[in-house]
C-alpha positions as CSV (number, residue, x, y, z in Angstrom):
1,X,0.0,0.0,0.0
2,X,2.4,2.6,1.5
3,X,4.7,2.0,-2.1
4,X,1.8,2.2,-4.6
5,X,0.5,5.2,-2.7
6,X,3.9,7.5,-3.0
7,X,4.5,6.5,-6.5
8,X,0.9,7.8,-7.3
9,X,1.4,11.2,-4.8
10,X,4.5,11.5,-6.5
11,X,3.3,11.4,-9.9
12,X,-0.2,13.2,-9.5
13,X,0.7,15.7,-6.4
14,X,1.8,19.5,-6.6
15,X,3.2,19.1,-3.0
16,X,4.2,15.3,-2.5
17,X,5.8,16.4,1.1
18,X,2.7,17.1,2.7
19,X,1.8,13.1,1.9
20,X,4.4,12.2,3.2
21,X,4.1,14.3,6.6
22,X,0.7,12.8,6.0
23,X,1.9,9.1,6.4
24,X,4.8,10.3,9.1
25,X,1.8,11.8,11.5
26,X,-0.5,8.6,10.8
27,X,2.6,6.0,11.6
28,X,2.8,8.4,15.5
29,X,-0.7,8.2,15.5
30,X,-0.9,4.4,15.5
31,X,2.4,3.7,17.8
32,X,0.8,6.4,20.4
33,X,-2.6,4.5,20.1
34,X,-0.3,1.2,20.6
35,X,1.8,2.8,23.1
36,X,-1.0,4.7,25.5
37,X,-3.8,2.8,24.9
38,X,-3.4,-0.9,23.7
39,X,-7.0,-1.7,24.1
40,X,-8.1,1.1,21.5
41,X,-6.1,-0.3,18.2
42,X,-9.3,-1.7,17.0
43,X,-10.2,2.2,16.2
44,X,-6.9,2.8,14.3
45,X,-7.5,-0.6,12.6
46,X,-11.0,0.8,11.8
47,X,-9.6,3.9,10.6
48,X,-6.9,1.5,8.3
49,X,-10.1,0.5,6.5
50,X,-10.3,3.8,4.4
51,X,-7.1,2.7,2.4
52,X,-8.9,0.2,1.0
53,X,-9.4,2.6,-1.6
54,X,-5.9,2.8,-2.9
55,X,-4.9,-0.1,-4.8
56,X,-8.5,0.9,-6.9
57,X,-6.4,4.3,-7.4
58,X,-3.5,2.7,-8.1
59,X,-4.5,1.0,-10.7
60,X,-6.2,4.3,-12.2
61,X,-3.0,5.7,-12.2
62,X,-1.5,3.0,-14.2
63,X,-4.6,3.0,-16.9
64,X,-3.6,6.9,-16.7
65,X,-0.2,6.4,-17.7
66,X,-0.5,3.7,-20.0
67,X,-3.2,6.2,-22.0
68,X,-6.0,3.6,-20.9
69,X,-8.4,6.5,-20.7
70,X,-8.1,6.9,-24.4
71,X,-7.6,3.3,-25.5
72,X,-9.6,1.3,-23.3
73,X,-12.3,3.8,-22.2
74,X,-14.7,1.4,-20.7
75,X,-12.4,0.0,-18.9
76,X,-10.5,3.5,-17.1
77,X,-14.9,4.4,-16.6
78,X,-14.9,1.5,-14.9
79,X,-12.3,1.8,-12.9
80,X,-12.9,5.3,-12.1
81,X,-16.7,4.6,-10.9
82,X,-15.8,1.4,-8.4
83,X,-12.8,4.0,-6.7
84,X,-15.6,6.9,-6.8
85,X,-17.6,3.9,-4.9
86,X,-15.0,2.5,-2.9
87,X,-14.0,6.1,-2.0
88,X,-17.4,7.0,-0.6
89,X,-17.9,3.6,1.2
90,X,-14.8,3.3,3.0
91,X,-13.6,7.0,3.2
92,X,-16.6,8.7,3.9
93,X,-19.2,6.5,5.3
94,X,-16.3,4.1,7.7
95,X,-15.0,7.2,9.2
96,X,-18.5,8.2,10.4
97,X,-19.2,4.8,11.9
98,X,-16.1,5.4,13.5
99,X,-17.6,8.8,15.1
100,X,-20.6,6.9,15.9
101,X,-19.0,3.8,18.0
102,X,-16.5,6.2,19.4
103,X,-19.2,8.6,20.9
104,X,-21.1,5.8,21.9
105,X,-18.4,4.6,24.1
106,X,-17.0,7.8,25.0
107,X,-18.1,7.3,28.8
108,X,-15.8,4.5,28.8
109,X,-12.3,5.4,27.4
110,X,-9.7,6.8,29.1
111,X,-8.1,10.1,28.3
112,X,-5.5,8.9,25.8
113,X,-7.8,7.3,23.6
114,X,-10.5,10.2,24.3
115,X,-7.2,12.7,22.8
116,X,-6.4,10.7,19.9
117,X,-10.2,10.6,18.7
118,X,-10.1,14.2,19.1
119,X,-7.0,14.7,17.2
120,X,-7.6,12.2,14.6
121,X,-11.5,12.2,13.3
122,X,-11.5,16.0,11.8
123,X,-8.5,15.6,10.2
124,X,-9.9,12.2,8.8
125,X,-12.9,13.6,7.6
126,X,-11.5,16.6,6.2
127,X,-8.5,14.4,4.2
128,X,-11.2,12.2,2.4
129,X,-14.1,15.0,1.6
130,X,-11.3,17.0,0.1
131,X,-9.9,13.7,-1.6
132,X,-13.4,13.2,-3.0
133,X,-13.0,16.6,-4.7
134,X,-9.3,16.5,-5.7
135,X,-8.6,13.1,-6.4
136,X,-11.9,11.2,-7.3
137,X,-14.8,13.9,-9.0
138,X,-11.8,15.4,-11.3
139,X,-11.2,12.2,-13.0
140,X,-14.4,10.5,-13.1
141,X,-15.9,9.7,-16.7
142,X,-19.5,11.4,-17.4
143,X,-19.2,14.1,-15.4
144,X,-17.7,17.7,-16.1
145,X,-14.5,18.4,-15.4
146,X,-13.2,21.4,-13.7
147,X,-10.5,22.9,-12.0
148,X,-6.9,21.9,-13.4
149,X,-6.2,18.6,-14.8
150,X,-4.3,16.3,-12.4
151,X,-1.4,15.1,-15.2
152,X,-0.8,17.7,-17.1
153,X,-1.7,21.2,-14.6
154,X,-3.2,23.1,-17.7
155,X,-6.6,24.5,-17.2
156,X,-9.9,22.2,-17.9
């Protein structure tokens, strides 16, 4: 995952570093969940479930590359459609289970785990609705395009 990931920020991102701070603060994030509160890692494993998403994208990429979007058209459609899918499934609608079953507990946890909720669900949430609109809509065959294209940077 981590490897076809930074090969696609690399190719597709104006400012690769802020992925990678991206995947540096998420790595702390799950060693303090380990660290402080052991009993809580079924939230960051929860929260692991949103990157489900990025193999679909991957492979995007790679139709992108290869000039799939012009040569195999039904094919890139498809593929853009499941990640538009997968991308709303596990990036928008797991992330707001998450809120649920963590507010539901919330009596029960501790303070550590109470801190890195906190810390990590707007960030979260904020990450993947802005994903939708940079990564997914942009890209996505039948609808209009706006905005700049990812590949080349000219104006749509």
């Amino acid at each position: 995952y981590f490897l076809s990931d930074s090969i696609v920020i690399a190719d597709t991102s104006e400012s690769p570093v802020l992925f990678w701070v991206h995947h540096a603060l998420s790595a702390g994030c799950l060693s303090a969940t380990l660290l402080a509160a052991p009993q809580c890692i079924w939230y960051a494993s929860l929260l692991q479930c949103v990157e489900a998403t990025i193999p679909i994208q991957f492979g995007a990429w790679l139709l992108e590359v290869r000039g799939a979007d012009k040569t195999w058209p039904g094919l890139y459609a498809g593929v853009r459609w499941l990640m538009a899918i997968a991308w709303v499934a596990m990036r928008l609608v797991v992330p707001a289970g998450f809120v649920v079953v963590v507010s539901r507990e919330w009596a029960s946890l501790a303070a550590p785990p109470r801190l890195i909720a906190c810390a990590i669900a707007p960030f979260v949430v904020a990450f993947n609705v802005g994903g939708l609109f940079k990564v997914v809509l942009p890209g996505l065959p039948g609808l209009p395009r706006w905005g700049q294209s990812r590949r080349s940077g000219k104006q749509d």
